[in-house]
Structure formats: C-alpha cells, structure tokens
Residue frames relative to the residue before (quaternion, step in Angstrom):
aa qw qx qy qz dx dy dz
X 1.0000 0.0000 0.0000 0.0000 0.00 0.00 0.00
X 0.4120 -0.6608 0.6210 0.0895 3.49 -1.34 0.99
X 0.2659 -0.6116 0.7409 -0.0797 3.65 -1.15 1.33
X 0.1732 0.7251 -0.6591 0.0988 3.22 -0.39 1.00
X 0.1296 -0.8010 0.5837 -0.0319 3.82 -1.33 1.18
X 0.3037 -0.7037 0.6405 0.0476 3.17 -0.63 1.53
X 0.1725 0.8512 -0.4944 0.0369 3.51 -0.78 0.49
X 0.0279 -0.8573 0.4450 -0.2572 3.20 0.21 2.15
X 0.7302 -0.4157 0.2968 0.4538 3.32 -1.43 1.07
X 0.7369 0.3514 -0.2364 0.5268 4.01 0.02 -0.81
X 0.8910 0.0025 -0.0102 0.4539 3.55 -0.51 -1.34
X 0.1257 -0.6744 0.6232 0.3755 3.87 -1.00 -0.52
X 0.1264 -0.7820 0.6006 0.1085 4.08 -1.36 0.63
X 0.1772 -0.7683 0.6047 0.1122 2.55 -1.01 1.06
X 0.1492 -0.7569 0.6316 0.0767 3.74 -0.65 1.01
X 0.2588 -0.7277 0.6224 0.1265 3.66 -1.42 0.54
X 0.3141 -0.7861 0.5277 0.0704 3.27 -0.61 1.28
X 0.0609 0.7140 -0.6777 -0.1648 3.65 -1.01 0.61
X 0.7718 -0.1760 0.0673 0.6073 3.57 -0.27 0.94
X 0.8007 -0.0438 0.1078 0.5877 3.63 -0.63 -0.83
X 0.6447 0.5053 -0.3404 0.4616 4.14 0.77 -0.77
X 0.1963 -0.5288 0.8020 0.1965 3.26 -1.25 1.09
X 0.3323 -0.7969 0.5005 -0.0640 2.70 -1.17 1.20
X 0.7694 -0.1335 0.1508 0.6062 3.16 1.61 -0.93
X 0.0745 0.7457 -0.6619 0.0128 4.13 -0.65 0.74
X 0.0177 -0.6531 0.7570 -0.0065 3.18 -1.61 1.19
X 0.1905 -0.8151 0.5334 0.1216 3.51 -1.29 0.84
X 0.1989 -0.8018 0.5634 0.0117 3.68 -1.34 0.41
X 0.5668 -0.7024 0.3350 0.2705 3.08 -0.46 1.18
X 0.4897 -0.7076 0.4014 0.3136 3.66 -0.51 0.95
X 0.3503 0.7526 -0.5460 0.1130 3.79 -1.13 0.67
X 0.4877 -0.7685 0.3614 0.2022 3.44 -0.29 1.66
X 0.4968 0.6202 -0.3809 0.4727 3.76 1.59 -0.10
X 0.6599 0.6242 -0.3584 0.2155 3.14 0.53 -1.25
X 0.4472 -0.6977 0.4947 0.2617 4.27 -0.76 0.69
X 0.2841 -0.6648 0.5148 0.4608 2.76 -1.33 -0.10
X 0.3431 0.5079 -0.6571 0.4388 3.62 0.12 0.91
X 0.5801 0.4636 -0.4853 0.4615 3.80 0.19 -0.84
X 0.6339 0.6949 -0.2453 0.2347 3.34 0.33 -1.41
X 0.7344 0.4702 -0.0696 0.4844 2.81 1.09 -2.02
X 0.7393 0.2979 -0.3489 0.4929 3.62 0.49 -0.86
X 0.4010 0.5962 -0.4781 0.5052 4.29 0.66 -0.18
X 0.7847 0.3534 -0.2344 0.4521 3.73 0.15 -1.52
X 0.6420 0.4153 -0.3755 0.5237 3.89 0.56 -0.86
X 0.5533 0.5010 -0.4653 0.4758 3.66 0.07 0.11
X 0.7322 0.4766 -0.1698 0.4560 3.05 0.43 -1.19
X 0.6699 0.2339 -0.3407 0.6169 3.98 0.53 -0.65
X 0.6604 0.4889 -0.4835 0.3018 3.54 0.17 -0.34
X 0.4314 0.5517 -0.4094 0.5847 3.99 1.38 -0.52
X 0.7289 0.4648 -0.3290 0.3799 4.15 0.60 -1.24
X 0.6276 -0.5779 0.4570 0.2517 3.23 0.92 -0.52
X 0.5868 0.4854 -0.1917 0.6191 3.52 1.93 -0.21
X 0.3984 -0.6495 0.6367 0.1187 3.26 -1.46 1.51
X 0.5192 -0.6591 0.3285 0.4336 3.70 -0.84 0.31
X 0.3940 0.7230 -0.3598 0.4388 3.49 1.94 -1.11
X 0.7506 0.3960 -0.3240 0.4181 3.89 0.30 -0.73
X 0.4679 0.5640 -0.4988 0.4628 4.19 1.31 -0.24
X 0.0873 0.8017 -0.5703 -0.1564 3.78 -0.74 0.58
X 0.6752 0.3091 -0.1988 0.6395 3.70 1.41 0.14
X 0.0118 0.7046 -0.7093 -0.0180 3.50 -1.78 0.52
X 0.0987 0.6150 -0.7821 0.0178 3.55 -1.29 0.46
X 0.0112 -0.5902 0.7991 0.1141 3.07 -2.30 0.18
X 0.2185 -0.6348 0.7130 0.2025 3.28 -1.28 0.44
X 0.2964 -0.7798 0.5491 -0.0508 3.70 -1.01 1.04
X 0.1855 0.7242 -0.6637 -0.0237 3.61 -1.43 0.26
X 0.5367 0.4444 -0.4599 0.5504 3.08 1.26 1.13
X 0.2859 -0.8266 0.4507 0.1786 3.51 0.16 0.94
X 0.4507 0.7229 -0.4130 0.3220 3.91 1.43 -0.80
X 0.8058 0.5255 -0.1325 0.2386 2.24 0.67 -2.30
X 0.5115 0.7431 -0.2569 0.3467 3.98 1.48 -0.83
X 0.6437 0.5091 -0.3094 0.4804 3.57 0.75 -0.60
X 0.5995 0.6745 -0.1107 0.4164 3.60 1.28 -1.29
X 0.6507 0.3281 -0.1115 0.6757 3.37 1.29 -1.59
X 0.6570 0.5051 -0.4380 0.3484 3.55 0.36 -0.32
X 0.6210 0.6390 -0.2748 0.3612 3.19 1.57 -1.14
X 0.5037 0.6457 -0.3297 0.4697 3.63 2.05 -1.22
X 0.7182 0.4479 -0.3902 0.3623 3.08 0.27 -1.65
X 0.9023 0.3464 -0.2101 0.1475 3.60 0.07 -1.18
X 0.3716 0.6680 -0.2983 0.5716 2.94 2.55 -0.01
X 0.9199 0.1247 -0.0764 0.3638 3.20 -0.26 -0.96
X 0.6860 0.4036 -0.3261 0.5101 3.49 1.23 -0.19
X 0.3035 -0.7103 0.5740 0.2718 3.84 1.23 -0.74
X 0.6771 0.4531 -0.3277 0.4783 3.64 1.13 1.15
X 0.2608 -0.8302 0.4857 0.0833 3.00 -0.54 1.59
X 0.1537 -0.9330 0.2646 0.1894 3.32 -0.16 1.79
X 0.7925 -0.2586 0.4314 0.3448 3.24 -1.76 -0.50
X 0.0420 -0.8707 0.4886 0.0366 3.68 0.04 1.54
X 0.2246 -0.9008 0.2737 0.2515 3.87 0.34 0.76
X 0.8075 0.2324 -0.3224 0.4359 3.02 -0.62 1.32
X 0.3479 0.6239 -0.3450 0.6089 3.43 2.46 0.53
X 0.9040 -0.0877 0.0890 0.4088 3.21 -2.37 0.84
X 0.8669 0.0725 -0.1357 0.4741 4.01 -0.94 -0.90
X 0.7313 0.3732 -0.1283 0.5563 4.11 1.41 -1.17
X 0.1641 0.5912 -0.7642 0.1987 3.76 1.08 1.12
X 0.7418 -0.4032 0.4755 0.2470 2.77 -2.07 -0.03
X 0.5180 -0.7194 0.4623 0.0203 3.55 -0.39 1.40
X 0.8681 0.1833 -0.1116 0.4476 3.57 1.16 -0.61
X 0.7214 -0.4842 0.2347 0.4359 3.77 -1.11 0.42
X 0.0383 0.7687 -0.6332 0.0821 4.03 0.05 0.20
X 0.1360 -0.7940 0.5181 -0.2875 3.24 0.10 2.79
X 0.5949 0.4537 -0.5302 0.3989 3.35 0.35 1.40
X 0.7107 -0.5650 0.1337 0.3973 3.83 -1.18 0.39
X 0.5750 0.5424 -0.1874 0.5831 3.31 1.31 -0.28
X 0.2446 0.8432 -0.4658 -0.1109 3.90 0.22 -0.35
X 0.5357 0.5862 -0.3901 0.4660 3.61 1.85 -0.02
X 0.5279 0.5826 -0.3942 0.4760 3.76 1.42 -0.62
X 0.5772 0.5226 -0.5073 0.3694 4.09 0.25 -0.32
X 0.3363 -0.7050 0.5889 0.2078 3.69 -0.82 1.11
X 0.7210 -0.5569 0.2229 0.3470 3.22 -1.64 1.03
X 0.5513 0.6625 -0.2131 0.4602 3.59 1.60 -1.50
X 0.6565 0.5919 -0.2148 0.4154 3.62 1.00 -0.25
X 0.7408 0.4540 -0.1729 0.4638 2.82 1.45 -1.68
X 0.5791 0.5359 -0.2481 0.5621 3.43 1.62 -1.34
X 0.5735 0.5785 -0.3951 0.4246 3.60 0.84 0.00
X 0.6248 0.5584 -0.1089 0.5347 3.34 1.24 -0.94
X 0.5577 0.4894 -0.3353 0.5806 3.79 1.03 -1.26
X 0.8947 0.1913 -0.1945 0.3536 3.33 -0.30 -1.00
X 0.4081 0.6092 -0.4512 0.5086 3.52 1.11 0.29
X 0.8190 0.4242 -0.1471 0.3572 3.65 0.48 -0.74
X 0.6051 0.4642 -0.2593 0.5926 2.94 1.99 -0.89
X 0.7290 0.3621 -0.3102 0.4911 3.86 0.85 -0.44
X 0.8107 0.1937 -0.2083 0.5117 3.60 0.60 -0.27
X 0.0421 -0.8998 0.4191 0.1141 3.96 0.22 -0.55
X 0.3841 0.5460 -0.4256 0.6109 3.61 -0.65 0.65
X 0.7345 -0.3567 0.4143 0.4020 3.10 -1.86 0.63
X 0.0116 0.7226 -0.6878 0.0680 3.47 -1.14 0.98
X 0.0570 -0.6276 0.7714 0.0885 3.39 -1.70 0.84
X 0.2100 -0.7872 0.5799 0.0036 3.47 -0.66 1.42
X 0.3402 -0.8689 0.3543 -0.0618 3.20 -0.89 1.08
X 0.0941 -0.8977 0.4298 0.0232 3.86 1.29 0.69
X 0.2490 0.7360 -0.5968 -0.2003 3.65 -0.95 0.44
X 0.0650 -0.6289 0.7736 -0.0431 3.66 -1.01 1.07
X 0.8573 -0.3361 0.2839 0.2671 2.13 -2.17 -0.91
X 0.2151 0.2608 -0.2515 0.9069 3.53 2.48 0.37
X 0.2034 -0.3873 0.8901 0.1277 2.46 -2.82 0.95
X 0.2773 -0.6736 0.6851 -0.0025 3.07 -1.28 1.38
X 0.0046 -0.7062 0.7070 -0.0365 3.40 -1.31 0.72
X 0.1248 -0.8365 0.5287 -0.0716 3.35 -1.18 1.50
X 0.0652 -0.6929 0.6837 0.2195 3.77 -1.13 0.40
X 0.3620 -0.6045 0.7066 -0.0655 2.52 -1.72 1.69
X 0.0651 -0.7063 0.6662 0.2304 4.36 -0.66 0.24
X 0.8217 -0.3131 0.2952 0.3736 3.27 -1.44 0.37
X 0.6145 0.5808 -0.2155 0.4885 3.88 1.28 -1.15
X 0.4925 -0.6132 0.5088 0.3501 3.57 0.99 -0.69
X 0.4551 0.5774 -0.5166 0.4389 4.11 1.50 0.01
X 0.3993 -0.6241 0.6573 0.1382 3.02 -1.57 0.95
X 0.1288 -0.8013 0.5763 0.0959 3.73 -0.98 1.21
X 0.8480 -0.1208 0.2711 0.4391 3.04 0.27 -0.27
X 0.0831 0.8272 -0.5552 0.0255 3.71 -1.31 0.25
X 0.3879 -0.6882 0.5989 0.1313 3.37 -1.48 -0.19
X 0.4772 -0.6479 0.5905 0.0623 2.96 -1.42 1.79
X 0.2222 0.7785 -0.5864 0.0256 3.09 -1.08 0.43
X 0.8256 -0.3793 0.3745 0.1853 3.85 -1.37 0.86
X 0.0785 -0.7618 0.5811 0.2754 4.00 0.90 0.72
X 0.7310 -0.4376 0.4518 0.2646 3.11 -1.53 0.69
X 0.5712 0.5573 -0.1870 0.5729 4.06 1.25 -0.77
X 0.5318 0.4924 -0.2933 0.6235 3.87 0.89 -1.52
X 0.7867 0.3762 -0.3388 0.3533 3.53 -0.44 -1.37
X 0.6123 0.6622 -0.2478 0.3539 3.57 0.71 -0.87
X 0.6732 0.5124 -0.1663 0.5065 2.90 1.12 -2.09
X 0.7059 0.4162 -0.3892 0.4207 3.84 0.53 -1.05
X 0.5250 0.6045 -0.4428 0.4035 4.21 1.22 -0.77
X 0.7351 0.4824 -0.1968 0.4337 3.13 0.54 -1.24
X 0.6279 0.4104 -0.3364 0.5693 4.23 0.83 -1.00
X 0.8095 0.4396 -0.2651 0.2850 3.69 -0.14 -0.99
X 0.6311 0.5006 -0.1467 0.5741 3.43 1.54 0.17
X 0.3605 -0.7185 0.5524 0.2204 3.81 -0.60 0.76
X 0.8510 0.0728 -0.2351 0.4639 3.71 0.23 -0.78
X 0.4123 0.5676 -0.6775 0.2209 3.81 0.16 0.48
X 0.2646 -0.7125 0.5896 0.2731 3.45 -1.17 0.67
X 0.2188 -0.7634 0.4720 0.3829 4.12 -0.50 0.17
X 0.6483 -0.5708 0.5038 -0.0068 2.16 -2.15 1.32
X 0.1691 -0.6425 0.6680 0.3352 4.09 -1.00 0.07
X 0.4384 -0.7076 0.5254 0.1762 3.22 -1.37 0.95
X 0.0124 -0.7461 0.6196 -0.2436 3.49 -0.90 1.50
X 0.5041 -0.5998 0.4946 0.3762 3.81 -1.27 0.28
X 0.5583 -0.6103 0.4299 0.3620 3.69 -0.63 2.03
X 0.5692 -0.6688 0.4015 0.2598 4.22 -0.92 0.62
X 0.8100 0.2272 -0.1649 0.5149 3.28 1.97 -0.48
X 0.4276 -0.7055 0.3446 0.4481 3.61 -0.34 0.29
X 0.4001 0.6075 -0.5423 0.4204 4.01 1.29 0.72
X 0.0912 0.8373 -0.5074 -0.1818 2.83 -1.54 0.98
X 0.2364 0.6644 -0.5962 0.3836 2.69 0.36 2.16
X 0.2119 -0.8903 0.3357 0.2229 3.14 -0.25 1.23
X 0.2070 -0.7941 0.3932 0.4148 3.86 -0.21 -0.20
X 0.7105 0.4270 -0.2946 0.4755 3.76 1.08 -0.20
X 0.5962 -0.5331 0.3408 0.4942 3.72 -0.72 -0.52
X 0.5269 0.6267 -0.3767 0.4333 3.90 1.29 -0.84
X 0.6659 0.5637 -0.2034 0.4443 3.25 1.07 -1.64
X 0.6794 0.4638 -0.3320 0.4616 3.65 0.65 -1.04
X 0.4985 0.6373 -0.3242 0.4902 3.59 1.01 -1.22
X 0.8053 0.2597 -0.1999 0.4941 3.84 -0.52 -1.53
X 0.4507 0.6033 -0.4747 0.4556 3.73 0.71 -0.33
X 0.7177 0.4207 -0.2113 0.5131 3.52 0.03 -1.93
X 0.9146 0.2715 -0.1738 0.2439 3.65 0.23 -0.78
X 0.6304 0.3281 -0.4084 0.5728 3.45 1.76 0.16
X 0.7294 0.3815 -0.2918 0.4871 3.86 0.63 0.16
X 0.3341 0.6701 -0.4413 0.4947 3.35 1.34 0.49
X 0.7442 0.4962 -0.0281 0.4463 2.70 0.78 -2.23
X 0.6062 0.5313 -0.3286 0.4921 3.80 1.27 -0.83
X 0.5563 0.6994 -0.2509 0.3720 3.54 1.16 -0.67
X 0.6917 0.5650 -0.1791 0.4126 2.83 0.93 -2.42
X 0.6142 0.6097 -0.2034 0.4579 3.45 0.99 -1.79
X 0.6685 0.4221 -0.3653 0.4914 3.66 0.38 -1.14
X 0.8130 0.4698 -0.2364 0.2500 3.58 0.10 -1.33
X 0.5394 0.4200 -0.3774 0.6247 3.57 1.48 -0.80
X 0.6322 0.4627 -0.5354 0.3157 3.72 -0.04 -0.54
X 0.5935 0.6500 -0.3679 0.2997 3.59 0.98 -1.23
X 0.7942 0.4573 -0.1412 0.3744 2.67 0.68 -1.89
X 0.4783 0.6496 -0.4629 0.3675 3.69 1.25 -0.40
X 0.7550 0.4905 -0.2036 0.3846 3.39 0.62 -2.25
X 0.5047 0.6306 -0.4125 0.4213 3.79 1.36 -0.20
X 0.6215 0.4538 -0.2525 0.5866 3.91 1.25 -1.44
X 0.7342 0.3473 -0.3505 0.4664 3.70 0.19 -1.02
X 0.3283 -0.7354 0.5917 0.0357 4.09 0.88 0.27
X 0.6614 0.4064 -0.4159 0.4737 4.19 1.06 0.38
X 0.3761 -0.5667 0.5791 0.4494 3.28 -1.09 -0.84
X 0.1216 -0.7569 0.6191 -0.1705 2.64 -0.93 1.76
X 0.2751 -0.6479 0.6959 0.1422 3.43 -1.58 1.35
X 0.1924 -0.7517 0.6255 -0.0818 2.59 -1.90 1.03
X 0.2317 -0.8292 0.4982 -0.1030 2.96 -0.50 2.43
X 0.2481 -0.7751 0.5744 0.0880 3.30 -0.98 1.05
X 0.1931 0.6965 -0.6910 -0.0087 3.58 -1.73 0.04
X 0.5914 0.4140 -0.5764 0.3831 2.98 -1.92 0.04
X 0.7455 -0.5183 0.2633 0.3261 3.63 -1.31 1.14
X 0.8265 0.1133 -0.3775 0.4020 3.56 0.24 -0.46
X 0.2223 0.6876 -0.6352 0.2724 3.62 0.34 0.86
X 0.6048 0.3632 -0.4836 0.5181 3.42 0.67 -0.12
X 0.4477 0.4468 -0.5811 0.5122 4.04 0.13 -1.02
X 0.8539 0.3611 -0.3654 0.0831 3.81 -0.96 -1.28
X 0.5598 0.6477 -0.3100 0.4135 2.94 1.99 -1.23
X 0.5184 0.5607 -0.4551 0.4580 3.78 0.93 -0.34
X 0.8610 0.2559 -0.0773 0.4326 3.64 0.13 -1.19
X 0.7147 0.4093 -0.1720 0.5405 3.81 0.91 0.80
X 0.2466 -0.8656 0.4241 0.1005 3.41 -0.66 0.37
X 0.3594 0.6845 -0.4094 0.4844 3.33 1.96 0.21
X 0.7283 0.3946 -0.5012 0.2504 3.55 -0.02 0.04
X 0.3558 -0.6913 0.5421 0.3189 3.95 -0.99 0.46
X 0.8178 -0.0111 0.2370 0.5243 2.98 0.92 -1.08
X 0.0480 -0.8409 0.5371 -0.0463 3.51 -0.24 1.65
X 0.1522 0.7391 -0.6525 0.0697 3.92 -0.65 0.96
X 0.2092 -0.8307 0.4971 0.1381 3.71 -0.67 1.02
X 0.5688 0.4365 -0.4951 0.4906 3.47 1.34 0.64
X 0.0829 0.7795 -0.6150 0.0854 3.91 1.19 0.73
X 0.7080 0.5208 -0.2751 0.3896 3.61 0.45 -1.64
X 0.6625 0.4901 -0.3543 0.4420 3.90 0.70 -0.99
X 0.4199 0.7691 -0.3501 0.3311 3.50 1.41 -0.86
X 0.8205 0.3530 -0.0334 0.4483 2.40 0.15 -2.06
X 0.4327 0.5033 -0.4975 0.5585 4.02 1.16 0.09
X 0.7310 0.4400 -0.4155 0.3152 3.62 -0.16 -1.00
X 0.6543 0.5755 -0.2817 0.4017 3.44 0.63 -1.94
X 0.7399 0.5137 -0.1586 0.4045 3.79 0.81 -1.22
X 0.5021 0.3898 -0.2991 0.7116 3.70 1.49 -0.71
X 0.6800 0.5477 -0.4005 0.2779 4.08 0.08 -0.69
X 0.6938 0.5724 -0.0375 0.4354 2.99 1.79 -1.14
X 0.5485 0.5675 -0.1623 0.5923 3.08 1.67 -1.05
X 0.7520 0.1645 -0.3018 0.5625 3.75 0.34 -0.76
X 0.5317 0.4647 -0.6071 0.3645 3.88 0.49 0.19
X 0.7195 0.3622 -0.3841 0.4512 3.61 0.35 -0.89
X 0.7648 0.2477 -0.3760 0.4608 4.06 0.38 0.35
C-alpha cells in the first residue's frame, strides 16, 4: 500500500493507496509546528477505524509547498513506519517532464502533480485548473511540458480580504447565489453575487484568453473542492476530478519505485 501526502498552504491529505484504489483520504489542518508524533497518533486512529495495520504501508511520498512542515513528516515516515519516503519532485521522483518557463525550480510540487496526472488521464493540450488557497491555472502542450500559468486569489483569500478590510460587511459562506439575478436586493446577496460570479467571470475570461495563446483545442481539467460548486454553474470544465493532486502522488511514487 501507498501513503500518499498532499501538503498545502491550508490543509495536508493524506490518501491511502491500494494498488490503483484510493482507498481512503483524511485531512488536517496545515501547521508547520505540528510533530511527527502528533502526526503519528492522529494518523493511527485513523487507519485503525480503515481497517489497516501500519506493517502493511510499504511506500510514502508527499509533495509539499510548505517547506516547515517536511522535516516533521519525514520524521513520521521514518519513526513510525521505518520508511524513508518518496520526496516529490526530489533525487529518484524529480520531475519527469519539460517545465518551459524562466524560473522552472519556482513551480510548486501541487502544480506539477497537477500536470502528471492531468496528462496521464486526459492528454492533449491541457489548461489545468487548481482550487486552494490560490486558484492556479496551468498550460500543459500535448507532450506533457508545462508552459506557464497563472496565479490567482483563492476564492476564500478574496472573500477573507472583502470581509477584513471593511467595518460593516458581515461574512458570508460561499455557495451558488439562489437566483440567477445579479442584482442583489440585500447586502449577503450583493456580497455572494460580487464574489461567486465575479469569480465565474474571472475563470471564464483567463480560460478564454489562455486557449487564444495556446491557438489548439485545449481541455480543461479542474480540481480542488469547489470545482464541483463551479462545474454546476459553467461550462468550461472538460473534466473535473478533485483527487487530481493525489493522482499525481501515486503515478509519481509508481514511477519512482519502478525505475529503482
């Protein structure tokens, strides 16, 4: 079995692999303090509820963009599992593909594994599509080379700054507005209006303006949790799977212990 760890500005996941079956993902709020002992007794709870001894994990990787947080998980893996893990996009699990822009060490692991498994499950010209705590948007070419992308404000961030920088907004949970006016008549209404069709907008227009530069036809794969909320109220998505990132943990750890 395969331990795969996502490990992102907000949450870290931990998904269990049975061969090809994700079998199981539990998540935990990101914090570069945390031990691995914390780690360890949180996670044994957890596989023990699954039904899994630790003796049966024979691999781990995580792909990171919290650098704290690495020393901590490394400490799990090799404390409590006696496995020294799979660092994505490090020594045997560098990155595997071309990564065409001026900077190519600056691309964060969640990006790249976004890309692996985008290419390996769909192929062809790809604009990949990331929500966190940044919505990330990637070009992918038919080859699998990463060109290039766009940063954007998570949908939460944007919210979080409407809602701090102001005295009488009151905050809102984010949800699809109940009508398809977007005139609001109350303040909540005006708020989620400005901020989930803003955002439908933002999404619509960078995609446009991408598939114009990339001049192919290009699918466009979402993930991250509210890709589903969008896939309801838009028509840009080809293809929406929010375990893209774990994907791209497996396919990369698969690869890594095939080639050693």
């Amino acid at each position: 079995m395969l331990l795969a760890i996502d490990v992102g500005n907000t949450n870290l996941v931990f998904a269990l692999f049975d061969g090809d079956e994700l079998r199981a993902r539990w998540r935990i709020s990101t914090d570069g303090r945390r031990t691995g002992d914390e780690y360890a007794v949180w996670l044994f709870q957890l596989l023990g509820i699954e039904g899994v001894a630790r003796e049966e994990i024979t691999h781990i990787i995580f792909g990171s963009v919290v650098p704290r947080a690495d020393h901590n998980l490394t400490v799990l893996c090799e404390k409590y599992f006696g496995i020294t893990p799979i660092i994505a996009g490090q020594g045997e699990a560098a990155w595997n593909f071309e990564i065409d822009v001026d900077l190519p060490s600056s691309l964060g692991a969640d990006r790249a594994l976004n890309c692996i498994a985008a290419h390996s499950l769909v192929g062809g010209d790809l604009i990949v599509v990331d929500f966190g705590t940044a919505t990330k948007f990637e070009a992918v070419d038919f080859n699998g080379a990463y060109k290039g992308g766009i940063i954007a404000p998570g949908i939460n961030l944007s919210l979080d700054a409407l809602v701090g920088k102001t005295a009488k907004l009151p905050r809102i949970a984010i949800h699809a507005p109940d009508t398809d006016s977007v005139i609001g008549r109350n303040t909540e209404d005006q708020m989620l209006i400005g901020v989930f069709w803003g955002y439908v907008a933002m999404m619509e227009g960078l995609i446009a303006r991408m598939k114009k530069e990339i001049g192919r036809p290009s699918k466009v794969v979402a993930t991250g949790g509210l890709s589903v909320l969008f896939d309801d109220h838009t028509d840009i998505f080809d293809v929406v799977d929010t375990d893209l990132t774990l994907r791209g943990l497996h396919l990369l750890a698969r690869r890594t212990v095939d080639k050693g």
